[in-house]
N, C-alpha and C positions, 0 to 999 in steps of 0.2 A: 141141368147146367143153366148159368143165367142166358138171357140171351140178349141183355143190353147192359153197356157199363157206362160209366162217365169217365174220361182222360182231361187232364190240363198241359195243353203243350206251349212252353213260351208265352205263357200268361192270358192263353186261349183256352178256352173251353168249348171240349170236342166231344158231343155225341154220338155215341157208334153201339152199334146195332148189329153185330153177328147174323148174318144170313148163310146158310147151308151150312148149321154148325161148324162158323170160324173161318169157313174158307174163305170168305170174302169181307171188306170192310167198307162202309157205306159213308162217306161223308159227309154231313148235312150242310144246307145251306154255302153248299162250294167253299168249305173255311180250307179249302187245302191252295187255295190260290193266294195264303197269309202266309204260309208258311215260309222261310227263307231258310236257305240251305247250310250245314253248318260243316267247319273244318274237321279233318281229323285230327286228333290230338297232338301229333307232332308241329301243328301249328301254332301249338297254345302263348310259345314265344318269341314268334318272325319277327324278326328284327324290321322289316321291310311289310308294310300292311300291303303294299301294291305287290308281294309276294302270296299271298294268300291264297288259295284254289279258288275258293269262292267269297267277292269283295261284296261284303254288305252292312247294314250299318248295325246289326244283332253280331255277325263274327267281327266285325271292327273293334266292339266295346270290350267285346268276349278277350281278345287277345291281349289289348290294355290292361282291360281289369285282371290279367294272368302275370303281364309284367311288372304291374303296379304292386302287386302281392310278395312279387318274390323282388323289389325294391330297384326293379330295371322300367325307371321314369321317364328314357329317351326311346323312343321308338321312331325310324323313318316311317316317311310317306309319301313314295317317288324320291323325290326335289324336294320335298320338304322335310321339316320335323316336329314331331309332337312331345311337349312335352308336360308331365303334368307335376303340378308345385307340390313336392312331397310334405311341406306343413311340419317338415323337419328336417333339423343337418344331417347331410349324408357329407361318409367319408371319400367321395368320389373328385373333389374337387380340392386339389393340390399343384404346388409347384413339381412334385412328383408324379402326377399323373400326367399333367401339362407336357410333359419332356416324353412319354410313353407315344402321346401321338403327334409329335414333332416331327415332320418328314413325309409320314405317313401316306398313303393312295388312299382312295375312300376305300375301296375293296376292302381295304387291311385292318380298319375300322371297324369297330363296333359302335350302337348309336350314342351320341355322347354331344354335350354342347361344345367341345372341342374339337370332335370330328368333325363339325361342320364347318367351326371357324378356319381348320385346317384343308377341308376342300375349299373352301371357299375363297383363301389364301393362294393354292396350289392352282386353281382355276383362273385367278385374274392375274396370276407368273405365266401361264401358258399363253393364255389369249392376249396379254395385254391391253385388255378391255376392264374397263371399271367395273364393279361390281359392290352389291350392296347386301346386306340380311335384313330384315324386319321380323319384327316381333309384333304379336297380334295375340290378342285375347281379353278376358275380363278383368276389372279391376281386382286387383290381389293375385292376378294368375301367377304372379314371379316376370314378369315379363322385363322389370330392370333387373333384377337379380343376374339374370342369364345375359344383359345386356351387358353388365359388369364383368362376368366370367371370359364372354366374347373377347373384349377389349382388354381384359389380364392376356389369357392366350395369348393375342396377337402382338403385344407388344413383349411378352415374356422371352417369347421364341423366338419372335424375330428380329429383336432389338432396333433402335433406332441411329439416327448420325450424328453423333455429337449429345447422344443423351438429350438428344430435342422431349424424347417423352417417355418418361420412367415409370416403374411402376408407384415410387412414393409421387409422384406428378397424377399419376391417373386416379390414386386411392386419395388424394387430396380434391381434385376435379371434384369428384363422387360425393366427397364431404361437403364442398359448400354449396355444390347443389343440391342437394338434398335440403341443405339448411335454407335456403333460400326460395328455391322451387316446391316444397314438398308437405302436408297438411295432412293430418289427421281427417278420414269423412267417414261413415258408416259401413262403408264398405271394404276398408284398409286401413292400418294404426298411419300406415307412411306412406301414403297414395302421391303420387307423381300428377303435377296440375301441370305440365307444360310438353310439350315436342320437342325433344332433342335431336340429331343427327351430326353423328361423330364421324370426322372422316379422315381416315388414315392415308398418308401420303405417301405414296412408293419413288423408292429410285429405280437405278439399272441394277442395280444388286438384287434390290427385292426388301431392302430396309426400310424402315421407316424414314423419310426425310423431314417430313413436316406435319404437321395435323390441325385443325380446326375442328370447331361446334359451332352450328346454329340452336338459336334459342327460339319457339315459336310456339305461338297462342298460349302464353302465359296469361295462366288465369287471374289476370290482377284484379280484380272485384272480387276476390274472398279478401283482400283487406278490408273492404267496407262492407262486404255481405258476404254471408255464409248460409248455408243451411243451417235449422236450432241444431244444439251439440253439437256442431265441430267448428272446433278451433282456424285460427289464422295461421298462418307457414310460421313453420319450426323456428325460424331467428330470432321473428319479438321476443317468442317467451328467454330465448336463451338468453339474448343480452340484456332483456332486465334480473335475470338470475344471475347472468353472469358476471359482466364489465365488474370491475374493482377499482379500486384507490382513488389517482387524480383524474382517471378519465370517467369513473362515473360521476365526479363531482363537475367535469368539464359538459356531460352531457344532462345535467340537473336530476341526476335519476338517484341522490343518495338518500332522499327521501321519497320514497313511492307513494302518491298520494290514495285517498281512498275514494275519491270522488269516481262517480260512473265514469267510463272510459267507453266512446263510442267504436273505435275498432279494436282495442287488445287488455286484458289484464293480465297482471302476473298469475303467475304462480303461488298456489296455497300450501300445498302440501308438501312437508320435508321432505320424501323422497324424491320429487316430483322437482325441487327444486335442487337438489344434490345433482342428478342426473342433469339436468339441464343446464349446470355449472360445468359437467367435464365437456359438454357437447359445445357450449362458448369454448373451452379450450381448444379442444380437436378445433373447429371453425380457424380460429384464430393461426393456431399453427401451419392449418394445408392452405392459409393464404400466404403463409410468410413462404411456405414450399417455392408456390408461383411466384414468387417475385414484388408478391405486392408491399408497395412501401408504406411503412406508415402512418405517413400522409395519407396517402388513398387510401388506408384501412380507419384512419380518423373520419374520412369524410364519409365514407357508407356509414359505419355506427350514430353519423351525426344528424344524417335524413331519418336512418329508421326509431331515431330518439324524437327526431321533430314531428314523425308520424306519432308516436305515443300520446304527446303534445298537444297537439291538433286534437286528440282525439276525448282529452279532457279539455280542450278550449272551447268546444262547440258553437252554438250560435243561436243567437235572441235576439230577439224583437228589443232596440232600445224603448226607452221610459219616454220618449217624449215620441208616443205615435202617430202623431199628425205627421213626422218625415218619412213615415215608414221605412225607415233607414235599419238595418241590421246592423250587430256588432255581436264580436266574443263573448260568449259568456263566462269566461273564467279569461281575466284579461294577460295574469300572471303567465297560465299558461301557453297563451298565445305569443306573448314575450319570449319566451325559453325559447317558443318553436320558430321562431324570428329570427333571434340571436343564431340557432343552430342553421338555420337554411342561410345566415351570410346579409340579412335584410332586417328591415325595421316592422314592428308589431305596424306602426299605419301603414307602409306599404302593402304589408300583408292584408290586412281589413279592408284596404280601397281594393286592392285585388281580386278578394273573393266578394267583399259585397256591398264595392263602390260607394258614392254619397248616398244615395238611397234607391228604391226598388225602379226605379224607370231607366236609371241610368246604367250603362253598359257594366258591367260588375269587372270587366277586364279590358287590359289597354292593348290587346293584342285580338286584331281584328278577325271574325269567324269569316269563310268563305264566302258566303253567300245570304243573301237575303231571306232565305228562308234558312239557314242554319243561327241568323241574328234573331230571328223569330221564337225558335226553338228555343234559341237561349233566354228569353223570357219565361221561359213556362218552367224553368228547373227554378227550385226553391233552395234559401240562402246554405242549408243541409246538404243538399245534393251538389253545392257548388264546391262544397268545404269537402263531400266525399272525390268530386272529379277530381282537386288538388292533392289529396294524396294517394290516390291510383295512381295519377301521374309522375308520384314522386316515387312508388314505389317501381313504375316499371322504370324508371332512370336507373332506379338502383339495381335491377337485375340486368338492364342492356350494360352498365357497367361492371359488373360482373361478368359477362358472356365477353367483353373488350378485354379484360384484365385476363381471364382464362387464356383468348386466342392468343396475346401479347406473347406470352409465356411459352405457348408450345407452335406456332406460327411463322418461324424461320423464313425470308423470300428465296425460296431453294427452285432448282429444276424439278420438277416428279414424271414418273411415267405413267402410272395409274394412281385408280386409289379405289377405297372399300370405304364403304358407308355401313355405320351399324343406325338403326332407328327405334330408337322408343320412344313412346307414345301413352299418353294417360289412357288404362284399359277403360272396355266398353261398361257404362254405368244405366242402372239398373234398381235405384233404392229401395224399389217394392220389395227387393227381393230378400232385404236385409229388416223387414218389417216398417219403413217408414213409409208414413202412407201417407205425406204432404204433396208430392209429386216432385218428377226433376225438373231442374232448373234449365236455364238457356244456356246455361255454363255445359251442363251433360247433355244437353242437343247437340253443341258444339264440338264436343269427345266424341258420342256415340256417330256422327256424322262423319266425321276422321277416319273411324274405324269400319265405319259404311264403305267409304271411298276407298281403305284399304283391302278391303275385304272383295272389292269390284275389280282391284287392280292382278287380287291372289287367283281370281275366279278366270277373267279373261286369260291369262297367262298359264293356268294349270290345267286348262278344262275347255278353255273357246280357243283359244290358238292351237294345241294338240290336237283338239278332233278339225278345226281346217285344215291344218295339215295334210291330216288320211286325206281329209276329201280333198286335196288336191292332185296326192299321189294316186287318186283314185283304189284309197286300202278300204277296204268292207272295214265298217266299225259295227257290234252289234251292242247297242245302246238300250238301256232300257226308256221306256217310253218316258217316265217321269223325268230323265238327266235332260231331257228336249224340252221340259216345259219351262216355261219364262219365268216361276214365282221361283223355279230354286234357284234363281241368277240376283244377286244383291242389286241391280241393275234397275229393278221399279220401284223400289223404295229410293235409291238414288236421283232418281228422276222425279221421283216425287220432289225431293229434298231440294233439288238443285236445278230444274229442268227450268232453262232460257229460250229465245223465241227472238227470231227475225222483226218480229213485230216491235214497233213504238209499243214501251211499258205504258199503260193507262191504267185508271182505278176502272173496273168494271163493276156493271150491276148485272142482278140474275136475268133479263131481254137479251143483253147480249155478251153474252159467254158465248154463244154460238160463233160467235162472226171474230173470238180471237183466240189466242194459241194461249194454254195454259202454262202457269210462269209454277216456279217450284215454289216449297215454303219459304225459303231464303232469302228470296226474291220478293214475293209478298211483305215480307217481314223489312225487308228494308225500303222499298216502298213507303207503306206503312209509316215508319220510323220517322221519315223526312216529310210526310204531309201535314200541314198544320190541322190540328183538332183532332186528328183522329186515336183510338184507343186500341186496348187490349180485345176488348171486346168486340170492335168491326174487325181487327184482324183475326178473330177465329172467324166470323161470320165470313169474309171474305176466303179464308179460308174452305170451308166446306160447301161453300160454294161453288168452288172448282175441280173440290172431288169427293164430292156427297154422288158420285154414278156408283154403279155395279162393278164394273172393274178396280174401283181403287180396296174396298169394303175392308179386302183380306190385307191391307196396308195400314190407313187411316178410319176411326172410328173415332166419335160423341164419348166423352165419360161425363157421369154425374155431375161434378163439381162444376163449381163456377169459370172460367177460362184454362177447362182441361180435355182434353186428346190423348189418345194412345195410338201410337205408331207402334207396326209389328216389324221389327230388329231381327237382323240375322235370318236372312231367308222367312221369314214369319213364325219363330221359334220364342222369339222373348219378346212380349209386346211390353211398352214402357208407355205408364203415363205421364205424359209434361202438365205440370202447371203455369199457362200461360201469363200471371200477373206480371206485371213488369218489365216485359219482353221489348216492348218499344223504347221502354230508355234505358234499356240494358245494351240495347245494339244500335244505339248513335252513340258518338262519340263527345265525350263531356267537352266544351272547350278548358274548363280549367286542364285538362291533362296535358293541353298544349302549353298553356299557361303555365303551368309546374316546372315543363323543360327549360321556356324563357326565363323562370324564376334562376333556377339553379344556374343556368347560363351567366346571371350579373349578378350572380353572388359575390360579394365581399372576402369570403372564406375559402 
């Protein structure tokens, strides 16, 4: 008989060694202290993971991956829910199922994204305390999909007062934001670039009375920058596909020129421009849903024509360069985008780039003498990119205006319910791009840092204070105690302030002050005259090149790049820092843009 075999258990390989013919088994090298203990089979689909015999993160997957197979996506988790983007339509989400858990106790429930909307309904009718859901995960998780299911439920079942908010009101909402807010990137065909927060207004009934949305961190720099391959938000291309008759001839787009276009081209391909014609449609119709009148629907199409505009007008060095004076380089163009902002093409040219390079480029004064500074060092391109950022976030704050108008009633309410989506956590490595992320995905991934700090404390550090207050025995495993699995030190990293006056420091005395977070650095930074990309890394690792940070912030090869380790130290993401400082000041054209629009003519 043999008297040694080889076993593979859980993707371990285990030596054992038969001593006293079988009777006993020998371990090597103590691999039996890897081993994590697993369910019996009756568990394979608990609805409830915090139901489990034994919680671990091997029987965790195990049960997902049981449910996931036999087509049950929703699974609790305590207080929470897991769900995973089945990457295809199920027939589970109907106005007929809707109505199934209408009423319902959780108990009575199975897991479901209606279940939850409906405790979570049920929950802020009992207490009378507000109450909110958030949604958290990676970019393409589904995380608006479910946010849209959310807000069907709630207003399906529980109807509103006066038809304040309908479902063809909500499924229109849905439509122009998306068209407005919403761009194609490597990571998702129709990635969400802004922070929403929807919030439903209760009466004494328990009806809907009133509702709003805030609109926040709108990524408005993919109009003038992007990552290569992805596009600008779904509208451009629509309404130059789409608009027809007199008003595309009112907005000069009947002939589409071929000259380079510094933020948008159309559309090439038939299909591509067939589809992007019913998508102007649908646009068009779930604004007339809301209320908005054609007037106001003339004047959005009229900016995001005058961006097009702008964007074949660009800007050059005039011919006589002893005045170093800029101007338009397609001056036709510039005219169109004139005529549509309600102003004159000189207007516009003294505004972006004055009588010549010394003189102030705009008559609308910056704060401060060092922000008047700053604003010499942007060039006459970046000043023509500030003005239509600017223009474009006027056009989305009126949008978010035009929305609230519509379903915003000045009612009484007793409570209300916040649903929240948010652009998921980005990651481009992960999708093979290997330029690195931008300050744009610092900006997402750090939201969802923040969110993720708020799920932690509230699921896991307020419960176990608790115990220890009631004085209950918790038996914790040693690792749930240790600091790296709390989002809390990358957080601090990220954002970590100080009692102390902000100073630039050098490496003699880092001792004698308190370290400020990257955010902090970076804005710093931003506002010093002279300084670059390159001191703020330098500055950077300078305050956390120790030992303690190592397992958070790390050196990568390239030129002004870093990886920060995401999610507990799970997904390290590399940024590439170019650009970073004048991506996080604020252009004064953007101010300029609002006073532009403000003494518009039109």
């Amino acid at each position: 008989m043999l008297d040694s075999a080889v076993m593979c258990c859980g993707g371990i390989v285990f030596l054992l060694r038969w001593v006293n013919w079988g009777q006993d088994v020998l371990y090597l090298n103590n691999f039996y202290s890897s081993i994590t203990q697993a369910n019996p089979p009756q568990f394979d689909h608990s609805e409830d993971l915090s139901q489990l015999r034994y919680v671990n993160e091997s029987s965790i997957l195990h049960t997902l991956r049981q449910r996931y197979a036999s087509n049950l996506i929703h699974t609790h988790a305590g207080g929470s829910m897991i769900i995973i983007n089945p990457m295809a339509p199920l027939a589970i989400y109907s106005e007929k199922v809707m109505h199934m858990f209408r009423g319902c106790k959780s108990e009575d429930m199975p897991p479901h994204i209606y279940s939850l909307a409906q405790s979570t309904y049920r929950s802020m009718l009992t207490s009378r305390r507000d109450h909110s859901i958030l949604l958290l995960g990676r970019s393409g998780s589904g995380k608006t999909t479910n946010f849209k299911h959310i807000l069907h439920y709630l207003v399906l079942t529980v109807g509103s007062v006066n038809k304040v908010l309908t479902i063809e009101k909500l499924n229109s909402i849905s439509i122009v934001l998306e068209a407005f807010g919403n761009a194609r990137t490597i990571m998702n065909s129709n990635a969400t670039r802004f922070t929403q927060i929807f919030s439903l207004n209760y009466d004494q009934a328990g009806q809907i009375a009133s509702a709003s949305i805030q609109l926040l961190l709108m990524e408005r720099s993919r109009v003038v920058h992007r990552p290569d391959g992805e596009p600008t938000f779904h509208i451009f291309y629509w309404l130059l596909a789409g608009v027809e008759g007199a008003l595309r001839k009112e907005l000069y787009l009947e002939h589409l020129s071929n000259e380079p276009n510094l933020f948008t081209t159309p559309l090439h391909k038939h299909e591509d421009k067939q589809k992007a014609i019913l998508d102007f449609a649908r646009v068009c119709s779930a604004l007339s849903v809301l209320g908005v009148s054609n007037t106001e629907v003339k004047a959005i199409w009229s900016v995001l024509a005058a961006i097009y505009h702008l964007g074949i007008a660009g800007s050059v060095k005039a011919d006589n360069t002893n005045t170093g004076r800029w101007q338009f380089s397609n001056p036709q163009s510039a005219q169109r985008a004139a005529s549509l902002l309600g102003t004159t093409s000189e207007e516009l040219s003294h505004c972006l780039f004055g009588e010549d390079n010394s003189t102030p480029r705009t008559s609308f004064p910056t704060s401060s003498p060092t922000d008047r500074l700053l604003d010499r060092d942007l060039t006459p391109l970046e000043m023509l990119e500030g003005m239509v950022v600017g223009l474009y976030g006027e056009v989305f704050n009126a949008i978010a205006a035009l929305i609230n108008r519509s379903i915003s009633p000045v009612v009484h309410t007793v409570s209300s319910l916040m649903v929240v989506d948010c652009p998921g956590f980005q990651n481009p490595a992960s999708c093979g791009h290997q330029g690195g992320a931008t300050f744009q995905d610092l900006c997402h991934n750090y939201l969802q840092e923040r969110l993720q700090l708020l799920f932690h404390q509230t699921n896991i550090v307020a419960p176990r204070d608790r115990y220890a207050q009631e004085h209950i025995e918790l038996k914790c495993d040693d690792l749930a105690e240790n600091e790296i699995y709390s989002p809390n030190p990358l957080v601090s990293l990220l954002d970590r302030t100080s009692q102390n006056v902000m100073i630039r420091t050098s490496q003699p005395d880092l001792r004698d002050v308190d370290r400020w977070g990257l955010l902090w650095l970076l804005d710093e930074e931003a506002v010093y005259p002279g300084a670059c990309d390159e001191g703020f890394i330098e500055r950077l690792f300078m305050h956390y090149r120790d030992r303690d940070h190592q397992l958070l912030l790390r050196k990568a090869p390239g030129t002004n790049q870093f990886v920060l380790h995401h999610l507990q130290g799970t997904n390290p993401v590399m940024y590439t820092a170019t650009g970073w400082l004048k991506a996080s000041r604020e252009n004064p054209m953007a101010r300029a843009a609002v006073a532009l629009l403000h003494e518009s003519t039109k």
